[in-house]
C-alpha positions, 0 to 999 in steps of 0.5 A: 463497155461503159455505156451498154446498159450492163447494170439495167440489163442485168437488174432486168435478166436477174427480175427473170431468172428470179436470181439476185443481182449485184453491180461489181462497182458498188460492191468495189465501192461500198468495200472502199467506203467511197466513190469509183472517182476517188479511188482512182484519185487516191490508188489510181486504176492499179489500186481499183482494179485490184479491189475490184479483183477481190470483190469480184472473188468474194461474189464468185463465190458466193451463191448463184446471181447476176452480176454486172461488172465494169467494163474493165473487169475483163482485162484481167486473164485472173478475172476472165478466169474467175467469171468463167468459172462461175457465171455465164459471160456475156458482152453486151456489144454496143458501138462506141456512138451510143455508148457516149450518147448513153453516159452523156455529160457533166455528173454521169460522165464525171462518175467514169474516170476513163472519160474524164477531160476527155472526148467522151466519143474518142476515149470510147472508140480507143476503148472499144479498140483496146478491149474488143479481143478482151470482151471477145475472149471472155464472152460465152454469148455476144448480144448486141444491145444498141438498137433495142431496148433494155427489156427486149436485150434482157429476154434475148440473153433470157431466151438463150441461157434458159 
């Protein structure tokens, strides 16, 4: 789910494991040559999440990383398939309250087209509504990561893969 601290997590697990960490966002965006926001306004979320297939092939095969991905990514059966087969999955579970709290308002959540115009707070809740069994299906661990920390999520997910 946007707003669970995937991208700080995992820059803090991968510092742990002393693996690379790459964001499937920026790698989405660097390919484009533009910002998440545009390519939705250009190709619409068919046309993102379909470059957002292809970069997460490209990581996947590559060698060994952390990766944090959109909270989308999941969706796709084709990408469940794709991360599992080359990474442990992980769903940083996070209550939609503290979700909206984290993406706030104005810049960083006009960077989210999901929650553009919209009630931060209710688009979360529909959100977490329509992926939950998504997230579920995809996860190898499930690690709630609302009542602490960045630091002590990124030692919990550590103590449990090592």
């Amino acid at each position: 789910m946007m707003g669970a601290g995937k991208s700080t997590v995992g820059r803090l697990l991968a510092e742990r494991l002393a693996l690379p960490f790459a964001d499937l966002d920026s790698l989405v965006e660097a390919e484009a040559g533009r910002a998440i926001p545009e390519i939705f306004a250009a190709e619409g979320e068919a046309g993102f999440r379909a470059r957002e297939r292809r970069a997460l092939e490209g990581v996947a095969a590559g060698p060994p990383r952390v990766l944090a991905t959109g909270g989308g990514a999941v969706l796709d059966p084709a990408n469940r398939e794709t991360l599992g087969a080359a990474f442990d999955r992980i769903w940083l579970q996070v209550k939609p309250e503290e979700a909206a709290a984290r993406v706030g308002s104005g810049g960083a959540r006009a960077a989210r087209p999901l929650l553009a115009g919209a009630d931060a707070l209710g688009a979360l809740r529909e959100l977490e509504v329509s992926r939950r069994d998504a997230y579920a299906a995809a996860a190898d661990l499930v690690v709630a990561a609302g009542n602490s920390g960045p630091e002590a999520v990124a030692e919990r997910i550590h103590d449990e893969i090592r």
